[in-house]
C-alpha positions in Angstrom: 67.2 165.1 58.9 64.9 165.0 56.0 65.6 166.4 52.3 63.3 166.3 49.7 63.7 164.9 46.5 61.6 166.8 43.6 61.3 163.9 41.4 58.4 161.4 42.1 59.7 157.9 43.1 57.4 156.6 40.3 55.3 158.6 37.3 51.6 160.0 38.4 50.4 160.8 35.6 46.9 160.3 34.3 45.8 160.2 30.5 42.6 162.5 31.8 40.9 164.2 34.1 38.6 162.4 36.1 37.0 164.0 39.8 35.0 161.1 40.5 38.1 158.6 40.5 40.5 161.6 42.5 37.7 161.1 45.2 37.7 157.0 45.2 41.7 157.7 45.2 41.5 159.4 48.4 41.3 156.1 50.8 44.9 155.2 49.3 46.2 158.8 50.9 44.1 159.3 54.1 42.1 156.1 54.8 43.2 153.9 57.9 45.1 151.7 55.8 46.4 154.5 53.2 49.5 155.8 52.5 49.6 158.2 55.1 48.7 155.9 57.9 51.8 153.5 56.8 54.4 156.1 56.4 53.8 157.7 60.0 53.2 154.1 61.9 57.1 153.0 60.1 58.4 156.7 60.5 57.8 156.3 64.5 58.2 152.2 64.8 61.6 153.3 63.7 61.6 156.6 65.8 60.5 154.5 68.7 63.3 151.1 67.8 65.5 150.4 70.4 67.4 148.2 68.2 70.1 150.1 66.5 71.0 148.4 63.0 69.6 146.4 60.6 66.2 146.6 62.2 65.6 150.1 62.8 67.7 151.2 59.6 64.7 148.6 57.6 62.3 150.0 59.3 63.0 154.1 58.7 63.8 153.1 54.6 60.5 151.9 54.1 58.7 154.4 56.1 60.3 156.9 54.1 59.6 155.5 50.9 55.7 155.7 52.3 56.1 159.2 52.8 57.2 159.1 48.3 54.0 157.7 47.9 52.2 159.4 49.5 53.5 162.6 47.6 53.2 160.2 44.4 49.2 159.8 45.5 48.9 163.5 45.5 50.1 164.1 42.5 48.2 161.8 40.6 44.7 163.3 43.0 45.6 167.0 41.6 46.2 165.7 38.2 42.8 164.0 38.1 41.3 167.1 39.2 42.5 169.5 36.7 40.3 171.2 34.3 37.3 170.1 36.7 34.2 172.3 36.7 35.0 175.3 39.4 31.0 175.5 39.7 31.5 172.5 41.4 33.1 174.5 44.3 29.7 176.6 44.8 27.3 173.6 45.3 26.2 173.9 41.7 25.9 170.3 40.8 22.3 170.0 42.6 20.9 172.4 40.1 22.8 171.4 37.5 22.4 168.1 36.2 24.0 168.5 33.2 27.3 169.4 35.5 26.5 166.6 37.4 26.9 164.7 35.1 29.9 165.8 34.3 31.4 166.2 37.2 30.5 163.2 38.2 30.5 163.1 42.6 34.2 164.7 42.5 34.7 166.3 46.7 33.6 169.7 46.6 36.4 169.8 49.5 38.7 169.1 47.0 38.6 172.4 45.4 37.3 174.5 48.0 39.7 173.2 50.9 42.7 171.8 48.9 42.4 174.5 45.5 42.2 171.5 43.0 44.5 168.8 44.8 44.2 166.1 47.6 43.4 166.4 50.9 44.6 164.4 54.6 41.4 162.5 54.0 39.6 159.2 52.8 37.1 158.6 50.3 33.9 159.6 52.7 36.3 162.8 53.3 36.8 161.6 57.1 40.3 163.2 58.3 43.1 161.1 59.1 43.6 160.0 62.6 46.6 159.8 63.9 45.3 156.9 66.2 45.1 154.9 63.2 49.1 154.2 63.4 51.0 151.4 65.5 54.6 151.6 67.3 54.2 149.6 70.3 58.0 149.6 71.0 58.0 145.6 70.8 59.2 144.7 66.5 57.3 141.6 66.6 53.7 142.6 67.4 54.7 145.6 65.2 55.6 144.1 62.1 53.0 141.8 62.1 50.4 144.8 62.4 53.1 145.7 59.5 51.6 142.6 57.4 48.2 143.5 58.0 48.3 147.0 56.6 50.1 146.2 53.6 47.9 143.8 53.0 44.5 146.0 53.4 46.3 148.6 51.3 47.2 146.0 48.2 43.9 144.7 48.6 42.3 148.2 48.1 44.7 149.1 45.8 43.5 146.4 43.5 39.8 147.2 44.0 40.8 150.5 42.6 42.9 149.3 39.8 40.3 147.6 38.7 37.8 150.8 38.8 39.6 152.6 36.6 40.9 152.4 32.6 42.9 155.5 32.5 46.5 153.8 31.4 48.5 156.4 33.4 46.3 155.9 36.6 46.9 152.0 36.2 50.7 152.4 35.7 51.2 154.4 38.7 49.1 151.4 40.4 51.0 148.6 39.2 54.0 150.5 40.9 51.8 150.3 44.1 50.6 146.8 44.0 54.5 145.6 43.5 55.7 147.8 46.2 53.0 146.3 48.4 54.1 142.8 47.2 57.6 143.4 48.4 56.3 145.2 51.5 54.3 142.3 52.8 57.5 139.9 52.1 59.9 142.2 53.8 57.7 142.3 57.1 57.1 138.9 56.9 61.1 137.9 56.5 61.6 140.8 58.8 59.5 138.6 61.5 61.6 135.6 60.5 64.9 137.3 61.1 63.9 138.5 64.7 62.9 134.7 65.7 66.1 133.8 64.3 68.4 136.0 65.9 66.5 135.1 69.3 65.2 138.9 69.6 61.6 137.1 69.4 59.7 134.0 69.7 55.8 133.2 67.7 54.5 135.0 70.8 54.4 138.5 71.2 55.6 139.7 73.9 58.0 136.5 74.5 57.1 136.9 78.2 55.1 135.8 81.2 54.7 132.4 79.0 55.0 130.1 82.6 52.8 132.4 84.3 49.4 132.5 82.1 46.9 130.0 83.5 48.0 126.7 81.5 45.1 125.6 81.1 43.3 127.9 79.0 46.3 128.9 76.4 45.5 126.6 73.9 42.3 125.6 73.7 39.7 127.0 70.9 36.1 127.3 72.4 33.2 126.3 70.0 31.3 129.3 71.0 28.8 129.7 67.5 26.3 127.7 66.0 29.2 127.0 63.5 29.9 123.2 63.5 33.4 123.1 61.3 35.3 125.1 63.5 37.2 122.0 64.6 38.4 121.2 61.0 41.1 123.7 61.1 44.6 123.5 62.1 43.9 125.8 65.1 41.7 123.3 67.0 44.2 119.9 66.7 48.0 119.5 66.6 51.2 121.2 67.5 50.7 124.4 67.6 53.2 127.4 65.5 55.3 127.5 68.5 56.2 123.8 68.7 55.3 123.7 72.4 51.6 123.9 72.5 48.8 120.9 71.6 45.9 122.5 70.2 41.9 121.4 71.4 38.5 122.2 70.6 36.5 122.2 73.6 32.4 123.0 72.5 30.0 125.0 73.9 31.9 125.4 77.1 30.5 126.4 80.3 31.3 130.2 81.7 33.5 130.3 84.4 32.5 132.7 85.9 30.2 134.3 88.9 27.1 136.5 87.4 28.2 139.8 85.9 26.7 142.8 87.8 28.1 145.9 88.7 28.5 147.4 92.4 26.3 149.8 94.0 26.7 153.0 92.6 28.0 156.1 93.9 24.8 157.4 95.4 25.5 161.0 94.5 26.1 160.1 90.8 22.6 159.4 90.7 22.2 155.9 89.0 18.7 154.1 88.9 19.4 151.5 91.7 16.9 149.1 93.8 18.8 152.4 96.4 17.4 155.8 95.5 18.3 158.0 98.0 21.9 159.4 99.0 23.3 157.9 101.9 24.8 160.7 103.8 26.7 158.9 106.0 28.6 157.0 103.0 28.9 160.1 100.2 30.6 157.3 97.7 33.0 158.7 95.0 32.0 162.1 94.6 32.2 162.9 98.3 35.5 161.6 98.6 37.1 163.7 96.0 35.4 166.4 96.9 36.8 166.4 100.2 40.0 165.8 98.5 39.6 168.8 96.7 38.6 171.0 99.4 
């Protein structure tokens, strides 16, 4: 059960209007590593947990804190976006380059789809995809996809604190860039804490670890022109897990045979040194036909 809280989990307000920045804010609400994208991947990671407790009760309060910000991001869009031209909404700003200027690039869609406030979309006005979230079922490949997207999102979140001077706008973002702080922390003491209680090792998934060919699982191939590659702690050493030996082997050899396709299916017409069907083998197509029939 969900209930809504009218209050904003932090202010959103901006000193004024300004379109063009309600656009660039977009990304943080509907762009792959926005808002929206966190608060659904947490929302079903936790959904999805089959660890009742500490883990899955983490995982659903910060996926619904996500779902406050994004709320918080809309705000803040529609606020930017009042008092802005309604022209706009008629494709005026081509023949007016006085509103143009004024204007300033705001998303027509923004007032002609969403009446003045945000949309489910990033800066280019791209819809969000629900493919963009992760809940794999297994915490430890999750999370650290976890650290990943709250990392892309602080990162963004600071290019756009720095592209703006409204004080209100960069209030609300301070809010953001410590919640991202403690968000990158949590999944990264959160990844700690399932090594520790034995739920996980470094390796995700914990599994099959005797049965991968040996040889190959810890070896780093010099595969570029690059010549440092070796320098790193990847190519030398123990590795994370304490049980590996790192290597750098260079410009190996491929191992192996040539890569070339079959034949094709003669009756799905592919240019082959074999043009003509062979009736007596009808390939793919024959055989589900007569499956079908």
């Amino acid at each position: 059960m969900f209930r809504h809280t009218q209050r904003l989990q932090f202010e959103a307000k901006p000193d004024q209007p300004d379109p063009l920045y309600a656009k660039k804010l977009q990304e943080l609400v509907g762009g792959a590593w926005g808002e929206m994208t966190v608060a659904m991947q947490y929302m079903f990671q936790g959904w999805n947990c089959r660890a009742p407790g500490k883990y899955k009760d983490m995982i659903l309060d910060i996926g619904t804190e996500e779902l406050g910000h994004v709320e918080m991001l809309a705000t803040m869009i529609a606020r930017l976006l009042e008092g802005a031209p309604s022209e706009t909404t008629a494709g005026m700003v081509d023949n007016d380059p006085v509103l143009g200027a004024i204007v300033g690039g705001m998303d027509p869609q923004q007032a002609i789809v969403g009446g003045g406030g945000a949309l489910p979309v990033d800066s280019d006005g791209t819809p969000w995809n629900g493919k963009y979230i992760v809940a794999s079922g297994n915490l430890l490949a999750d999370f650290r996809v976890n650290v990943a997207a709250e990392s892309q999102g602080r990162l963004q979140t600071a290019r756009l604190y720095r592209m703006t001077d409204d004080p209100g706008v960069k209030e609300m973002l301070k809010f953001n860039l410590a919640r991202d702080t403690m968000h990158q922390l949590q999944w990264l003491s959160a990844i700690e804490q399932l090594q520790e209680d034995g739920l996980e090792g470094t390796i995700a998934p914990n599994a099959l670890l005797d049965e991968e060919n040996q040889q190959h699982n810890s070896t780093l191939w010099g595969l570029s022109d690059g010549t440092t590659a070796d320098q790193g702690k990847w190519a030398s050493g123990t590795a994370p897990d304490g049980q590996h030996e790192f290597s750098y082997l260079d410009q190996p050899d491929p191992l192996g045979d040539l890569a070339s396709a079959p034949p094709p299916d003669p009756y799905l017409y592919a240019t082959s040194e074999t043009t003509a069907p062979n009736t007596e083998d009808r390939g793919i197509v024959g055989k589900v036909k007569d499956k079908l029939s």
